[in-house]
LODREN-554915 format. One record per residue (C-alpha): residue number from 1; residue in three letters; z, x, y. Coordinates in pm, whole numbers, plus 32768, in hexadecimal, padded with zeros to 4 digits. Each point is the difference from the previous one (the first is absolute). Example, Ala and Ser with C-alpha at 12.3 -4.5 7.8 and 13.67 -1.06 7.14 Angstrom:
BEGIN
[rotor 1,"Ala",[830C,84CE,7E3E]];
[rotor 2,"Ser",[7FBE,8089,8158]];
This chain:
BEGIN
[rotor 1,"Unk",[8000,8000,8000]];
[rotor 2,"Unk",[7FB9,808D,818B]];
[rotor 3,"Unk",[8129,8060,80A7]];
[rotor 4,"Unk",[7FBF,7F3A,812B]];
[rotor 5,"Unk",[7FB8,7E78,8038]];
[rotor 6,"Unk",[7EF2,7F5B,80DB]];
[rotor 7,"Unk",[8063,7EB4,8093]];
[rotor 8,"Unk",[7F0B,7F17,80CF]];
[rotor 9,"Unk",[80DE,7F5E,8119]];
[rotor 10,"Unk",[7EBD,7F80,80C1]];
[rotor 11,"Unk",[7F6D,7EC5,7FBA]];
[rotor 12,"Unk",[7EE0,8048,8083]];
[rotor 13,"Unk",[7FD6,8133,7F1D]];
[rotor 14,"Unk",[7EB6,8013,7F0B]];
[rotor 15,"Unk",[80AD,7FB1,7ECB]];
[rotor 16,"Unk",[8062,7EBD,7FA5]];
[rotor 17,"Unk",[8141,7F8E,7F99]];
[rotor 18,"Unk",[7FBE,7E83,7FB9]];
[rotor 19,"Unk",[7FB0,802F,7E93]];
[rotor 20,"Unk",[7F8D,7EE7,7F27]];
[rotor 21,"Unk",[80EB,7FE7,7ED6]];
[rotor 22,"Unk",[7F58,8077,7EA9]];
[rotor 23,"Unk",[7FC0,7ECD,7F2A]];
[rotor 24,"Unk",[7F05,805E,7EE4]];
[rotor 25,"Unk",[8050,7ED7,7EFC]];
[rotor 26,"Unk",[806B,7FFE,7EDE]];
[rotor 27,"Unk",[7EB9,7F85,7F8D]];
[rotor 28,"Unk",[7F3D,8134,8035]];
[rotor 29,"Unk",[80DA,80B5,7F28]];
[rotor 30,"Unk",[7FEC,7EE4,7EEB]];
[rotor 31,"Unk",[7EBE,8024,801C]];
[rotor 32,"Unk",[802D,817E,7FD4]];
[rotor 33,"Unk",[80D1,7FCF,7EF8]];
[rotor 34,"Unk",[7EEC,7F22,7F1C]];
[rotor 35,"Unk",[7F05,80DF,8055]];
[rotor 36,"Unk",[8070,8139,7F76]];
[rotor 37,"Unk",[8094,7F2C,7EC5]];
[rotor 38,"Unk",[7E87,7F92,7FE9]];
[rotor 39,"Unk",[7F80,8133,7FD6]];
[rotor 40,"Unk",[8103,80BA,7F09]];
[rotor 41,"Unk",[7FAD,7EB8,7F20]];
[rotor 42,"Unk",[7E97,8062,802B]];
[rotor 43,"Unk",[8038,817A,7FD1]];
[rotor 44,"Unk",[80B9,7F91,7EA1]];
[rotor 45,"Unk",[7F1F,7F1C,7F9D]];
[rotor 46,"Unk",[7EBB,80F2,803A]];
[rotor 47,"Unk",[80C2,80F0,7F2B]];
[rotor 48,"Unk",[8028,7F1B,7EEE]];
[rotor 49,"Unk",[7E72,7F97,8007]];
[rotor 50,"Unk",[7FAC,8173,8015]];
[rotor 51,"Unk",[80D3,8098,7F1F]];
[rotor 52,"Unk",[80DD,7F27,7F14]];
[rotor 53,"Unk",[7EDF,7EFF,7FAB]];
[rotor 54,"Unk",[7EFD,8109,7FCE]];
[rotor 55,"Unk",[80F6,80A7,7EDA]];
[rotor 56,"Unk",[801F,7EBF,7F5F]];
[rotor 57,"Unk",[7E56,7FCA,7FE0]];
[rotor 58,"Unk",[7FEF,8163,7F72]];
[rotor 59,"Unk",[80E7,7FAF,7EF2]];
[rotor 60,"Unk",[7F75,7EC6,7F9D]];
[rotor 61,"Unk",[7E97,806E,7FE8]];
């Protein structure tokens, strides 16, 4: 951390102090949340097509 502190005691300064507060949703992260679920089911499922199913024809032919 700096040793020293900068404080703005101008209003009229550049920087603005008036922040909106942070609201994201909780819905984007649901949304997160499914997506990356959605694609380690897809990730498992290619792996069984490509390399469980693929055993199981070479042993029955």
């Amino acid at each position: 951390m700096a040793p020293w502190v900068l404080w703005q005691l101008d209003d009229c300064a550049p920087l603005r102090c008036d922040w909106a507060p942070v609201d994201a949703g909780v819905a984007k992260h649901h949304g997160y949340a499914a997506q990356w679920f959605a694609l380690s089911a897809l990730s498992m499922g290619l792996y069984v097509w490509f390399r469980i199913l693929p055993r199981r024809r070479q042993v029955r032919s």
